[in-house]
C-alpha positions as CSV (number, residue, x, y, z in Angstrom):
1,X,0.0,0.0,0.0
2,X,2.7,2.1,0.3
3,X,2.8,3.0,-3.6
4,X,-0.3,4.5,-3.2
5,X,0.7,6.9,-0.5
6,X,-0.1,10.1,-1.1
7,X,-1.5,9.5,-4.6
8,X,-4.1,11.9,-5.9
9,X,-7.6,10.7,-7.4
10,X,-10.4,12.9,-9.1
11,X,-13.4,10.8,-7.4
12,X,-13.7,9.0,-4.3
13,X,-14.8,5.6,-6.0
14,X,-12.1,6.1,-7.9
15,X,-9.7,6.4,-4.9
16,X,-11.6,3.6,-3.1
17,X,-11.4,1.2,-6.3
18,X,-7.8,1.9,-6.5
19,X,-7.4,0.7,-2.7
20,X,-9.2,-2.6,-3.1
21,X,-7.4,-3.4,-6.6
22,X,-4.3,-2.9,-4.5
23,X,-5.2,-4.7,-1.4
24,X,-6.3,-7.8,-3.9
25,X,-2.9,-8.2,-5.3
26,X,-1.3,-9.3,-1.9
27,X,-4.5,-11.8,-1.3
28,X,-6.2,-9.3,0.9
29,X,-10.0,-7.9,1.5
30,X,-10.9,-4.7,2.2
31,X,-14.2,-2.5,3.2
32,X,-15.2,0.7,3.6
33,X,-15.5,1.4,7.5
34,X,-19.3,2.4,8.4
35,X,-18.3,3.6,11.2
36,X,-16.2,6.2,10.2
37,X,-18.4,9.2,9.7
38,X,-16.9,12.0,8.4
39,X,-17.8,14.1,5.2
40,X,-14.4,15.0,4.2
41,X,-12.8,11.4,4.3
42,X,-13.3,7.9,4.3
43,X,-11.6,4.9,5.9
44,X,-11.3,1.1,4.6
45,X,-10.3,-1.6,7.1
46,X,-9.5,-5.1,6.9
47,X,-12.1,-7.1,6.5
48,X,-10.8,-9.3,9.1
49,X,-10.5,-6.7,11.2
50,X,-12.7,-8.3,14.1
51,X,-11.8,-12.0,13.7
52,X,-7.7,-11.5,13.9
53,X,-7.6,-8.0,15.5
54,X,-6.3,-6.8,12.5
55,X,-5.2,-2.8,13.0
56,X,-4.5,-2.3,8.8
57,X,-6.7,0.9,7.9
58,X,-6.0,3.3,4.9
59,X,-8.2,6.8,4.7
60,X,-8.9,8.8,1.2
61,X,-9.5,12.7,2.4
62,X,-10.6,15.7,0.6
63,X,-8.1,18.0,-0.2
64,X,-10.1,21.2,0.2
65,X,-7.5,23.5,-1.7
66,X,-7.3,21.3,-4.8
67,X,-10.3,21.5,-6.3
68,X,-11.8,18.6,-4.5
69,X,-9.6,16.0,-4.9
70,X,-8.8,12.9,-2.8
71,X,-5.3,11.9,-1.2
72,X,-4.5,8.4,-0.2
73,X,-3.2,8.4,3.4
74,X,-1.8,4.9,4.8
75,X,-2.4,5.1,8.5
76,X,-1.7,1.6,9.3
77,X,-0.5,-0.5,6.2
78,X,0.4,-3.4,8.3
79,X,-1.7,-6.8,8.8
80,X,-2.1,-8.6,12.1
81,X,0.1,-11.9,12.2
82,X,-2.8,-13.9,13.1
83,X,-4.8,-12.1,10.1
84,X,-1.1,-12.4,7.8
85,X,-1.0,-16.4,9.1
86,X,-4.6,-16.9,7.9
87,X,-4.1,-15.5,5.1
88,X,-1.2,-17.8,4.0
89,X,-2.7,-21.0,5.0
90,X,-6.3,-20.2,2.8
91,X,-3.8,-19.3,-0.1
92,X,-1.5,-22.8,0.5
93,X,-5.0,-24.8,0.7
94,X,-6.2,-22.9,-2.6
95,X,-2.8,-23.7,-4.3
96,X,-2.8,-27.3,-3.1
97,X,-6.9,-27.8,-4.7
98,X,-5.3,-26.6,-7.8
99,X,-2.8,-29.0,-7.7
100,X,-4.8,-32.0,-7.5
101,X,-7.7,-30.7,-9.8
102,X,-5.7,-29.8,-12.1
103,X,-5.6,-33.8,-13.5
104,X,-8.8,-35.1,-13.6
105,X,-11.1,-32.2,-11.7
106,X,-13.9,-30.9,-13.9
107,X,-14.0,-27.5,-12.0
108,X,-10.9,-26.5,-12.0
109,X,-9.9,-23.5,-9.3
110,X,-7.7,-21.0,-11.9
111,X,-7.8,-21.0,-15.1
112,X,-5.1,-21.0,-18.1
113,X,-5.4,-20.3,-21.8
114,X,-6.9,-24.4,-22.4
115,X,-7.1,-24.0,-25.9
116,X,-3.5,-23.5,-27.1
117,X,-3.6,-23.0,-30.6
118,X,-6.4,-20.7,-30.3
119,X,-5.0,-18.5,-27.5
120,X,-1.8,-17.8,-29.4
121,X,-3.6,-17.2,-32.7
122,X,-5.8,-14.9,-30.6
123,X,-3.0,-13.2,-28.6
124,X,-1.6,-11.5,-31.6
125,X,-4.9,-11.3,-33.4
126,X,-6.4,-9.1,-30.3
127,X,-2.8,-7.7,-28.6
128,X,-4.1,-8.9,-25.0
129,X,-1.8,-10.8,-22.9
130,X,-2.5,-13.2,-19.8
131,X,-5.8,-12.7,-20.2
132,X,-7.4,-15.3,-17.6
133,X,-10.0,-15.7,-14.8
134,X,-9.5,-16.5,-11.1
135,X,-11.4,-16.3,-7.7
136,X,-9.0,-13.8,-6.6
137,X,-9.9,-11.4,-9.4
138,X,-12.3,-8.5,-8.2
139,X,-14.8,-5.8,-10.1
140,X,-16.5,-3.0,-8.8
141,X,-19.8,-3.9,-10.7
142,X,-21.7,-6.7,-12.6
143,X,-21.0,-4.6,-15.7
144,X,-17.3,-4.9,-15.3
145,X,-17.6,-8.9,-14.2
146,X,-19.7,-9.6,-17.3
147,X,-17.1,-7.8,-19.5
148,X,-13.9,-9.7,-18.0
149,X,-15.9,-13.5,-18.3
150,X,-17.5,-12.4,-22.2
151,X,-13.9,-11.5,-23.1
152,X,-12.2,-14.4,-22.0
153,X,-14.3,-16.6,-23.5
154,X,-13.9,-14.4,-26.9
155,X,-9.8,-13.4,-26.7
156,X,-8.9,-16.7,-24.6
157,X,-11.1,-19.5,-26.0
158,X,-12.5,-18.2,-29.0
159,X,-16.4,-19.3,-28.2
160,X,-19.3,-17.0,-26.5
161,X,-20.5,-16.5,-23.4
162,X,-24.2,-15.8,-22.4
163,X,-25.8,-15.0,-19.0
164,X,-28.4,-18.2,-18.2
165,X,-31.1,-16.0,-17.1
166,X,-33.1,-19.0,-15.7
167,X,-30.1,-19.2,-13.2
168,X,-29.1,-15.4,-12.3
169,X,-30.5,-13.1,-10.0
170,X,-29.8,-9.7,-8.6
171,X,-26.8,-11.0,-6.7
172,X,-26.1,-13.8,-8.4
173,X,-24.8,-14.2,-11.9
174,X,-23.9,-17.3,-14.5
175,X,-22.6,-17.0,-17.4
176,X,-22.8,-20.3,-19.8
177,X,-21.4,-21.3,-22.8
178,X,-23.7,-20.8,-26.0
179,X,-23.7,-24.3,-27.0
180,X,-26.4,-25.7,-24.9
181,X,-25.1,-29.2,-24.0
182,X,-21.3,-27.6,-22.9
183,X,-20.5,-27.6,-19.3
184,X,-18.3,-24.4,-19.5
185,X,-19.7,-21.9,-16.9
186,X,-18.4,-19.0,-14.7
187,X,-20.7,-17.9,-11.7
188,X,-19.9,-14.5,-10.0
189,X,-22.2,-13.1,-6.9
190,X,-21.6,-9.6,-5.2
191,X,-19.4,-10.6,-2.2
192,X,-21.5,-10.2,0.9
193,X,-20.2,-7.0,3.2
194,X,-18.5,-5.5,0.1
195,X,-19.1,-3.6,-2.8
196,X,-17.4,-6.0,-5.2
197,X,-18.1,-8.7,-7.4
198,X,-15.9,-12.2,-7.4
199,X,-16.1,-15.6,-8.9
200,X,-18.0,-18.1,-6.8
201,X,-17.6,-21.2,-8.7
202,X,-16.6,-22.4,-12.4
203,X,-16.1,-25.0,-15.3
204,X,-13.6,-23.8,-18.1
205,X,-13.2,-27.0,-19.8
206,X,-15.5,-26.5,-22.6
207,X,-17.3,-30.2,-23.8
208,X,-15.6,-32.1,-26.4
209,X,-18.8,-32.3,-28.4
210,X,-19.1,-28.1,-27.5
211,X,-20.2,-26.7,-31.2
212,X,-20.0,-22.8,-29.9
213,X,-18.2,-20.4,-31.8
214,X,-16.5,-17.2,-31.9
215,X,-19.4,-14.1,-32.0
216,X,-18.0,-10.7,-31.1
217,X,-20.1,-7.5,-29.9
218,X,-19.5,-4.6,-31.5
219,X,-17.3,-3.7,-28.6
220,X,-15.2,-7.0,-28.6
221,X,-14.6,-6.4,-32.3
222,X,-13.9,-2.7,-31.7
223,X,-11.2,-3.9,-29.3
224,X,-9.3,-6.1,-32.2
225,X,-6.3,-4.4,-32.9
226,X,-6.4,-6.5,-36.3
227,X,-10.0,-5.5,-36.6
228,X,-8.8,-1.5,-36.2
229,X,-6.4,-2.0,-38.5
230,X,-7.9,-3.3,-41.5
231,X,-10.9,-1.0,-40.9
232,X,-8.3,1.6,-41.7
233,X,-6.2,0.1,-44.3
234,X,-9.7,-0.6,-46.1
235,X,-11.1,3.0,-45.4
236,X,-8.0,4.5,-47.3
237,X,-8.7,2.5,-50.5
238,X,-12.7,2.1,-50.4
239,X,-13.7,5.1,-48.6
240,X,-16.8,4.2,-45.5
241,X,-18.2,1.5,-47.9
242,X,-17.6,-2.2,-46.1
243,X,-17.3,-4.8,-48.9
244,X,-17.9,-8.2,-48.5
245,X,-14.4,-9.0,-49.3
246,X,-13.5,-7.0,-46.1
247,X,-15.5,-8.9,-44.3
248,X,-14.2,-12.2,-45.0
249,X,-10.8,-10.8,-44.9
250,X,-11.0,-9.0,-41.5
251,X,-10.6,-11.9,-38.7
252,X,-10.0,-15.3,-39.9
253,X,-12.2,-17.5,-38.5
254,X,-15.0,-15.2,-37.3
255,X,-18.1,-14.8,-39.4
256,X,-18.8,-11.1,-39.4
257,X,-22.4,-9.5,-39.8
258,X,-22.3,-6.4,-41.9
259,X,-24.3,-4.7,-39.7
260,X,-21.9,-5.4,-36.7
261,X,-19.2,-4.4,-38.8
262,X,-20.3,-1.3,-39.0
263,X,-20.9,-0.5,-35.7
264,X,-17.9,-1.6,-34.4
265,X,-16.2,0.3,-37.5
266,X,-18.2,3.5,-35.7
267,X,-17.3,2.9,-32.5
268,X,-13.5,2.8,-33.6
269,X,-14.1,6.2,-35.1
270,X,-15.8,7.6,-32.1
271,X,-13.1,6.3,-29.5
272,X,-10.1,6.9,-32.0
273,X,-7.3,9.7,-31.5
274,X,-6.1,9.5,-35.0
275,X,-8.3,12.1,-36.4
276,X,-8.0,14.6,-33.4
277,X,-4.0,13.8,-33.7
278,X,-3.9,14.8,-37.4
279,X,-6.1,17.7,-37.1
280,X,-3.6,19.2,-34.6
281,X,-1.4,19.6,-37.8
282,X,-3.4,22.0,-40.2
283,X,-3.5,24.5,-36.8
284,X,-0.8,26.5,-38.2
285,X,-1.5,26.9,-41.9
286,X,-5.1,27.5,-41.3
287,X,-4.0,30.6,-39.0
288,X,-1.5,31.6,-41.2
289,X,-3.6,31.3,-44.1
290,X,-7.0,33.1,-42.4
291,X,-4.5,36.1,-41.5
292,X,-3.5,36.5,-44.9
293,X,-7.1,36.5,-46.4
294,X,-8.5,38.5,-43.7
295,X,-5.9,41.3,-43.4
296,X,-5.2,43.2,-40.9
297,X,-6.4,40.3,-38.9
298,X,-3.7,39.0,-36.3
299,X,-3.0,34.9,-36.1
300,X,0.1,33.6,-33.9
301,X,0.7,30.2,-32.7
302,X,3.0,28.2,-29.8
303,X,4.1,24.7,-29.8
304,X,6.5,22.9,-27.2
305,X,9.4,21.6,-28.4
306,X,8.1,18.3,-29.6
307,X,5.8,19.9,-31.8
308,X,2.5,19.7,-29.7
309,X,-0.2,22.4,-29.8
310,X,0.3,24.9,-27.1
311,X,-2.0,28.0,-27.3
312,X,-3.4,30.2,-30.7
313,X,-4.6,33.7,-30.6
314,X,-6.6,35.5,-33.1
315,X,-7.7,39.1,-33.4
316,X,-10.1,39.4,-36.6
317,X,-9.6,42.6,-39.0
318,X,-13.0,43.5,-37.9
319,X,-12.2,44.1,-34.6
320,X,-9.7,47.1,-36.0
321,X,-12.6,48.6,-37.6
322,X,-14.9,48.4,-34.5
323,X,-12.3,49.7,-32.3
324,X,-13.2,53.5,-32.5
325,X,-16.7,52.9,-31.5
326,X,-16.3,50.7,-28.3
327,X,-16.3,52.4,-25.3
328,X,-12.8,53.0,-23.7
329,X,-12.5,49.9,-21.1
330,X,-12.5,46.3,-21.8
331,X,-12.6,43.1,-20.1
332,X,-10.5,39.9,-19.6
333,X,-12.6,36.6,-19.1
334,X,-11.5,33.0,-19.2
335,X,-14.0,30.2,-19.8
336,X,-12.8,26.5,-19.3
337,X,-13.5,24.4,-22.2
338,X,-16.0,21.8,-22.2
339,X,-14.8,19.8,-25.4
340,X,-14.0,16.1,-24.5
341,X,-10.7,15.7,-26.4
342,X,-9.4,19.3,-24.9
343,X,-9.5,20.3,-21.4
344,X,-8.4,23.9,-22.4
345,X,-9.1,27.1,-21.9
346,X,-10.2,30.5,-23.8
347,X,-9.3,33.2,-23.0
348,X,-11.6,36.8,-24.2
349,X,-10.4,39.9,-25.1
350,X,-14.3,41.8,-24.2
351,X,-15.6,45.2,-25.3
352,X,-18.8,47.2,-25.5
353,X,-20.0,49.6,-27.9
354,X,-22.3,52.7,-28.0
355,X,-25.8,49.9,-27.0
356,X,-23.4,48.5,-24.3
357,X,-24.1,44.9,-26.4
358,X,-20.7,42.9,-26.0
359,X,-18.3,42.7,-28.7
360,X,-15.3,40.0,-28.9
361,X,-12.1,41.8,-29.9
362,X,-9.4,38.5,-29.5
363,X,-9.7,35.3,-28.3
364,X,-7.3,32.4,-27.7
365,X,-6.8,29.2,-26.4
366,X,-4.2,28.2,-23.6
367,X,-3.5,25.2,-21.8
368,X,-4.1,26.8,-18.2
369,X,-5.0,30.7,-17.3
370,X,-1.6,31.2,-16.1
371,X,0.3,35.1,-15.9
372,X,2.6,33.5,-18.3
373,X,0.1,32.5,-20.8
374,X,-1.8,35.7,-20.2
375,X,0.8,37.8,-20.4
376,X,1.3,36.2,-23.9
377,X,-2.2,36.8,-25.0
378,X,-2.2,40.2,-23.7
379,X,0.6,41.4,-25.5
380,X,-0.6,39.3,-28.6
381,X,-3.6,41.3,-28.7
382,X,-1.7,45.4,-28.3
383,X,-0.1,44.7,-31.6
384,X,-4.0,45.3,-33.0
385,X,-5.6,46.9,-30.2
386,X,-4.4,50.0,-28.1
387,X,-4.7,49.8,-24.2
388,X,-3.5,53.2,-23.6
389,X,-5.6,54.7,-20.9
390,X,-7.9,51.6,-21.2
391,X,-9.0,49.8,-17.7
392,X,-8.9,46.4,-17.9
393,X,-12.0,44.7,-15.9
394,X,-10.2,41.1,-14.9
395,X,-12.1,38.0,-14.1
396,X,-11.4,37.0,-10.3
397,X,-11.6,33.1,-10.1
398,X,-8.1,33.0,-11.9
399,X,-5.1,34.8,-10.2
400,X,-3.1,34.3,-13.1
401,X,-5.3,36.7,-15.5
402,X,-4.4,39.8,-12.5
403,X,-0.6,39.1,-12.9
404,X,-0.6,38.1,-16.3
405,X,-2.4,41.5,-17.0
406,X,0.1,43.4,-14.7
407,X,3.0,42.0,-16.1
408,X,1.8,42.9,-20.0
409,X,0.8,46.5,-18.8
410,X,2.4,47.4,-15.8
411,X,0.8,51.3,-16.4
412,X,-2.5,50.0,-16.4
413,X,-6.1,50.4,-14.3
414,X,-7.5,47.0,-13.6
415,X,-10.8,46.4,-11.9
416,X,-12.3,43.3,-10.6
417,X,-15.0,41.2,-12.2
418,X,-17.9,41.6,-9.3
419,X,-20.1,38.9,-10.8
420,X,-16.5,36.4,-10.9
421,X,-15.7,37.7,-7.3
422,X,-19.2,37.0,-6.0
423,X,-18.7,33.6,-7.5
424,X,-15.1,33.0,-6.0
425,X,-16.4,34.2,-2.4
426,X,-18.9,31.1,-2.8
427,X,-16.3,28.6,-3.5
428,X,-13.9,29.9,-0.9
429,X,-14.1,26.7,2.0
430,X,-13.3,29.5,4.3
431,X,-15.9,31.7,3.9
432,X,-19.7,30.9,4.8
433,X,-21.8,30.6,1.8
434,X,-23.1,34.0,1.2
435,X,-26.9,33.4,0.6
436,X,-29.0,36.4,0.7
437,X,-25.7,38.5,1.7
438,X,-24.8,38.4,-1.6
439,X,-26.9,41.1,-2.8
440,X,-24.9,43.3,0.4
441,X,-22.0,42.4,-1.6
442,X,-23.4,44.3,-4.7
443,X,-24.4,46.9,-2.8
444,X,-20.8,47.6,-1.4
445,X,-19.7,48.0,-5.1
446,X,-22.3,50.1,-6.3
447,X,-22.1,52.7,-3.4
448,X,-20.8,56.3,-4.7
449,X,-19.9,57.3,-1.1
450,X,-17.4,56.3,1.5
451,X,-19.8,56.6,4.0
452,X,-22.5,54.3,2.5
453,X,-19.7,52.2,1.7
454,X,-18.7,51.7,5.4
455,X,-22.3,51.7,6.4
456,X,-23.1,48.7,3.8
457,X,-19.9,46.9,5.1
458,X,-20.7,46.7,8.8
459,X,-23.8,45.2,7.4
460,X,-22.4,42.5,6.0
461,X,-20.4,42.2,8.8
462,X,-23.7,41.5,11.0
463,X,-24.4,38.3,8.7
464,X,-21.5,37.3,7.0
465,X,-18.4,37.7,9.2
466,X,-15.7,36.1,7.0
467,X,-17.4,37.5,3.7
468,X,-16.7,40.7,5.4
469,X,-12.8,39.8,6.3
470,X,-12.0,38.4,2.8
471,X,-13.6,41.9,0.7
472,X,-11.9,43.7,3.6
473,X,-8.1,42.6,2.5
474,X,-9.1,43.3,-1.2
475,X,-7.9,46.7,-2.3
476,X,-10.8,48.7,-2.7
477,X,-9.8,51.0,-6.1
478,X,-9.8,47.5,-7.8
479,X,-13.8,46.9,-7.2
480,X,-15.5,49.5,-5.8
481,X,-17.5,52.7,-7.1
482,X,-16.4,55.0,-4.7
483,X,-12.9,54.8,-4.9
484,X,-13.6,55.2,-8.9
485,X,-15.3,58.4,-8.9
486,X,-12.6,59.8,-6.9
487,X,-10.1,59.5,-10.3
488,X,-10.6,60.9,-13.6
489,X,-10.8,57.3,-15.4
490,X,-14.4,56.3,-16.7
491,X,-15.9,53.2,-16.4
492,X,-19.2,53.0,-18.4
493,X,-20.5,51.2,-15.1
494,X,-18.9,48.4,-16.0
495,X,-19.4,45.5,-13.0
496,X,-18.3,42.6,-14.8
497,X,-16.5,41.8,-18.3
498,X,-19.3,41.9,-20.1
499,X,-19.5,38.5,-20.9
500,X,-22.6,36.7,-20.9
501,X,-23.1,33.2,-22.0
């Protein structure tokens, strides 16, 4: 367990799986303790814990200043000797019934590849190796179990698997071979006091009269490297249309539908990188090229030094022509991006013209809303757009856009993003949620008087203590109205960045 000490997980399941697939390898069970309440961790114990006064324990907590994420602590990552000792005698009797089954036992405990020819032909066919089943194996769901048994029967013995509904039940799952008089069978039931699923009992020794044969899912097939591979090699020289000689010609000895072809053929597409990969490439011509057609439009591009996509910026020609009509102060907001295949974000150069409707005068992309990378943008965007005497309204949730902003225009007025530092003052675990005070905090920024301002603040102060603390350390020329009337700068009454989604 100590590997896993100190390693960081997005999800608690996925912390908690990654305990229990541990704690499996050394022939060990684990639970979650119920009697452990606390909302900011959680604690697995042995599962002999009781029986052999075992003391092993291993807690997953919150990390409250890393966006929720949970640490792996080992507290105690050592076994009892009576639990270790019981432990190695079940695992010597196990080894010994294996022994002696192994001959002439019909049941046999573990499994190996039993059909040799096939699970060679199959291991380079499908690129999986050791691909077996055994009572020590765990899965966090029926799902995952079903997958593992329908697989090895596919990669490992080249027949099909089927559940025998007349058998299975909530808890309780067989799986059969398809050819009704075979004896081949795997049974798997949710362990009782756990949240796993494990292998009660099974026959891999398919009948020697067993007519079943090889049918993939569209999954299974998807998974076939040599499957993937001819659908490409044949997609180059046919185009999308399947022929029938692909389909004799993609897996010897499997009969393949057309129909299942094709959506294994679209599952490959939707799960493949090669398209996303290769579209990475044209990134730079097609900026290049749109800054030529589109002059004086501004295009510029970063890539590491293996080649990779950084960051891109772009300030279209149009925003030089609607540059003397926007009013003289802009805003800086960074939106996280919610494609799949890039966990980006972009970054928005914001104005406002004469209606105050938004207007987008450069955007970008950037791996993270760093100063570094907003410096960059910023100073991307002044060889088409003058900031001289501009202010610059700054979202709050990313520190990085402040300094990055500072460190492109060290002469310039920046303001805060009220909406953005309402929504910061939420997710700050040290302040109380703000509730109704919110609208106090509002208030405080619109108030054209020192007075009202103090007035609005001791407010605040009555319901919402640490609200009050965290806007008192803020420098107030960067967010209130007050402190802005008192220079000769205009700000159109601008609270936010202007942008609206």
């Amino acid at each position: 367990m100590t590997n896993l000490h100190g390693a960081q997980f997005a999800t608690l399941p996925a912390a908690v799986k990654a305990i229990k697939e541990d704690a499996s390898l050394h022939k060990h069970e684990t639970q979650v303790d119920r009697a452990f309440k606390r909302d900011d961790a959680k604690r697995l114990i042995c599962r002999h814990r009781n029986q052999h006064e075992c003391t092993w324990n291993v807690e997953v907590v919150k990390d409250m200043s890393a966006l929720g994420t949970w640490t792996i602590v080992s507290v105690d990552s050592a076994h009892s000797e009576s639990c270790e000792n019981a432990r190695n005698v079940d695992e010597s009797k196990r080894l010994a019934s294996g022994s002696t089954n192994g001959a002439g036992d019909s049941h046999p405990r573990a499994t190996v590849g039993l059909d040799a020819p096939n699970h060679q032909l199959f291991q380079g066919s499908f690129g999986r190796r050791d691909l077996v089943l055994t009572q020590d194996m765990r899965w966090g769901s029926a799902k995952e179990a079903s997958r593992a048994v329908n697989d090895f029967a596919l990669f490992a013995q080249k027949k099909r698997a089927r559940m025998d509904k007349k058998t299975s039940g909530g808890r309780n799952k067989k799986y059969i071979c398809s050819c009704d008089n075979c004896g081949w069978y795997v049974r798997v039931l949710r362990a009782p006091k756990a949240e796993s699923w494990k292998i009660s009992s099974m026959n891999l020794q398919h009948s020697e009269t067993c007519v079943g044969a090889a049918q993939p899912t569209a999954r299974q097939l998807a998974d076939m490297a040599s499957f993937r591979q001819a659908v490409v090699t044949h997609s180059k020289a046919n185009g999308k249309l399947l022929t029938e000689d692909f389909l004799s010609s993609a897996e010897q000895g499997i009969k393949i539908p057309l129909r299942l072809a094709y959506r294994a053929k679209k599952l490959i597409a939707v799960h493949s990188q090669d398209d996303l990969v290769e579209s990475y490439k044209f990134i730079p011509s097609l900026l290049s090229s749109f800054a030529d057609k589109n002059s004086p439009s501004i295009a510029d591009y970063t890539a590491s030094d293996m080649g990779h996509f950084v960051r891109a910026f772009v300030l279209p020609s149009v925003s030089h022509h609607a540059a003397p009509a926007l009013q003289k102060i802009v805003g800086v907001e960074v939106i996280p991006c919610t494609c799949p295949d890039y966990k980006g974000y972009v970054v928005l150069l914001l104005g406002q013209d004469g209606n105050f409707q938004p207007q987008i005068i450069a955007f970008g992309l950037v791996p993270e809303p760093s100063a570094e990378h907003v410096e960059w943008f910023i100073t991307r965007a002044q060889r088409g757009f003058s900031f001289d005497e501009v202010p610059v309204v700054c979202t709050f949730l990313y520190p990085g856009v402040v300094d990055g902003v500072r460190r492109a225009l060290p002469t310039v007025t920046i303001r805060f993003c009220i909406k953005s530092l309402v929504e910061a003052l939420n997710q700050d675990k040290s302040v109380a949620k703000l509730g109704p005070a919110e609208l106090l905090v509002w208030e405080l920024h619109f108030q054209e008087t020192e007075a009202g301002f103090v007035q609005t603040m001791h407010q605040l102060e009555q319901v919402n203590e640490s609200a009050a603390a965290y806007l008192r350390e803020l420098d107030p020329t960067h967010w209130t109205s007050y402190k802005g009337q008192l220079s000769s700068t205009r700000y159109y009454k601008w609270s936010s960045t202007s942008y609206t989604t």
